[in-house]
Every structure is written in C-alpha cells, then in structure tokens.
C-alpha positions as CSV (number, residue, x, y, z in Angstrom):
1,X,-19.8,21.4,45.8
2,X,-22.1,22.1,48.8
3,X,-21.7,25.2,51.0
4,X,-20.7,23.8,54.3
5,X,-22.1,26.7,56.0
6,X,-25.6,25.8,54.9
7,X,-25.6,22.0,55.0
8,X,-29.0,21.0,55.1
9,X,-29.7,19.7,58.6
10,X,-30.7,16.2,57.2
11,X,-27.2,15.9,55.7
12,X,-25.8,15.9,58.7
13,X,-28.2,14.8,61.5
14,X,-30.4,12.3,59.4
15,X,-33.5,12.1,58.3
16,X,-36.3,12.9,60.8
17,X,-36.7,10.0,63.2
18,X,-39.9,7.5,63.0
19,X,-41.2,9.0,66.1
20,X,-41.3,12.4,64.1
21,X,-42.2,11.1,60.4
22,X,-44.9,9.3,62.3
23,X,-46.5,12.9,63.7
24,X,-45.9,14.7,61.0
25,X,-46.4,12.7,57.9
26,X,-49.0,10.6,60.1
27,X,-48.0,7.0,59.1
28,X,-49.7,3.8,60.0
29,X,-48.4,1.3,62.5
30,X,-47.1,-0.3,58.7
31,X,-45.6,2.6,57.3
32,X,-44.0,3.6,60.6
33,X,-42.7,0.0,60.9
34,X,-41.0,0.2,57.3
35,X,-39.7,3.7,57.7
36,X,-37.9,2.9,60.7
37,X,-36.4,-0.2,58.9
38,X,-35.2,2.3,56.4
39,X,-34.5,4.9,58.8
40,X,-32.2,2.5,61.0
41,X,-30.6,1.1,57.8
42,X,-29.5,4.7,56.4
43,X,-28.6,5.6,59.8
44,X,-26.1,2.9,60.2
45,X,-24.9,3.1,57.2
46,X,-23.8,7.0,57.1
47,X,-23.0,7.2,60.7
48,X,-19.5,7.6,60.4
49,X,-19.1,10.1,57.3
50,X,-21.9,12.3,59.5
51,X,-19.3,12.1,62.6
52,X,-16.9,12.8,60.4
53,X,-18.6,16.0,58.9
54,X,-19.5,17.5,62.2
55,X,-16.3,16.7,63.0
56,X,-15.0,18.7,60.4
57,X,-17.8,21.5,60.8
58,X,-16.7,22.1,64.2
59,X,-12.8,22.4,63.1
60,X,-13.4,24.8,60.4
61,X,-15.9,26.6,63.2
62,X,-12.5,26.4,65.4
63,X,-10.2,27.6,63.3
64,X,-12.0,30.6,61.6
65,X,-12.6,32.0,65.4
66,X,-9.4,31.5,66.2
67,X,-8.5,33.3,62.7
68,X,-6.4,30.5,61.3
69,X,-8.5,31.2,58.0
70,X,-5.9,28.5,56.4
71,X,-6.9,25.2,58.3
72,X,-10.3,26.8,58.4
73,X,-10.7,26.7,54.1
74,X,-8.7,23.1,54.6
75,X,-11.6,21.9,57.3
76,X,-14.1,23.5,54.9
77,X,-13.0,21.6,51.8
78,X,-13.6,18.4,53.9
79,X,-16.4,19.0,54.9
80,X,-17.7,19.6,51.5
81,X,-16.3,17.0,50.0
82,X,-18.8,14.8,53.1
83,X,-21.4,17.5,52.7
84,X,-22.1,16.2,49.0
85,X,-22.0,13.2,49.2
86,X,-23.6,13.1,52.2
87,X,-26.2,15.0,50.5
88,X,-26.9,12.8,47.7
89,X,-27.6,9.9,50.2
90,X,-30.7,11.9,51.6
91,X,-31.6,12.8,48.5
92,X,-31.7,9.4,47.8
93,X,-33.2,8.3,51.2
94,X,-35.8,11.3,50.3
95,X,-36.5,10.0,46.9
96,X,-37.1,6.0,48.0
97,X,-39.8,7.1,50.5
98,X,-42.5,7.7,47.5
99,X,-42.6,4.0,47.3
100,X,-43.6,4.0,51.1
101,X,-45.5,7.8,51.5
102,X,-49.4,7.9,49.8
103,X,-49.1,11.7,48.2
104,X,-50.7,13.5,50.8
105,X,-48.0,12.1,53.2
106,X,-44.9,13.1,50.6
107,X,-46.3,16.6,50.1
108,X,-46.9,16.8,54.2
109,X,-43.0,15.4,54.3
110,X,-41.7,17.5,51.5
111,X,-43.3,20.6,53.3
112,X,-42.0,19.6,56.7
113,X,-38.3,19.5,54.8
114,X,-38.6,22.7,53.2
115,X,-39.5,24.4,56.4
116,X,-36.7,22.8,58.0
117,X,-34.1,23.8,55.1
118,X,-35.3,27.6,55.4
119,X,-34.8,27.8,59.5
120,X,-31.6,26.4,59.0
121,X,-30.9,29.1,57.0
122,X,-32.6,31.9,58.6
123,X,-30.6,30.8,61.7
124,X,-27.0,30.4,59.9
125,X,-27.9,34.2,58.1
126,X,-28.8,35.5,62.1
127,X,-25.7,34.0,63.7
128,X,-23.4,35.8,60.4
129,X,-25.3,39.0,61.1
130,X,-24.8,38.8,65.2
C-alpha cells in the first residue's frame, strides 16, 4: 500500500507533458508525435481516479488540520487505495515508453523521474519539519 503522503507526483499529475518529454528526453518530431498519442490516451483514461485522489489528498489534508484524525485515516485509506493503483498505471505508462525512447533518451527520462521523485520528497519532509 502506497504512502499517500509521498505519492509520486506522476501518480497524481501524469506523466510529464510532450512539450516537457520533448526538452528533456529530446524527442524527434516522430517520437514526440507518438508520445503525445500515448500521453493523451493515459491521460484520458486515468483522469477521473487522479481527480478523485487529489480529491481525497486534499480531504485527509483537511481533516488532519482541523484534527478530525478519524475521517483523516478514512481519507488516507482512499487515497491509497487510488495512490496504488494509480501507481501501477505509470509504472506501466513508464515501462511501454522503451518501445518508443532510444537508451540514451530512457536513461535521460529515468534520471529526470528520479529527480522529480526526490524533490517531492525533500519538499513533503520540509513542510512536516515547518
């Protein structure tokens, strides 16, 4: 079960648009073309379990400030329950660009992802500590 707190920013948001995948993995006219087929596809097809999770995230968020630690655990155990399978989506999404990416670009993409996963997480340890 996936930690909420530190949902991968993918998970929720989506995958990084073609407009970014394009800088940063640096994709031909071709590959851009195909990813944002792909892009659109997963986008449409997960867009109401991601409302739904932010919904929730923002709920638990509520509740916890407002110290109603019940409904925030209940909110939380939503959320999970989207956060995983949410997560196993962009895995999946991640997993199908190889057939698209040359090396280079998945290592340039996988890099880009990583860095993303630890800011997100440096910010959600910051925000706990302040």
């Amino acid at each position: 079960m996936m930690n909420p707190a530190t949902a991968d920013p993918a998970v929720l948001e989506g995958p990084m648009t073609p407009g970014a995948a394009a800088e940063i993995v640096e994709l031909s006219a071709s590959q851009r073309t195909a990813y944002g087929t792909r892009y659109e596809a997963y986008m449409a097809a997960t867009a109401a379990e991601r409302d739904s999770a932010q919904l929730e995230r923002r709920n638990m968020q509520q509740a916890f400030e407002a110290h109603d630690f019940q409904s925030g655990r209940a909110h939380g155990k939503e959320l999970s329950r989207y956060t995983d399978d949410l997560s196993k989506q962009e895995k999946a999404f991640e997993y199908n660009l190889k057939s698209l990416f040359t090396k280079d670009q998945m290592k340039s993409f996988k890099k880009y992802r990583d860095e993303q996963r630890k800011e997100a997480e440096d910010e959600r340890r910051s925000a706990m500590q302040g």
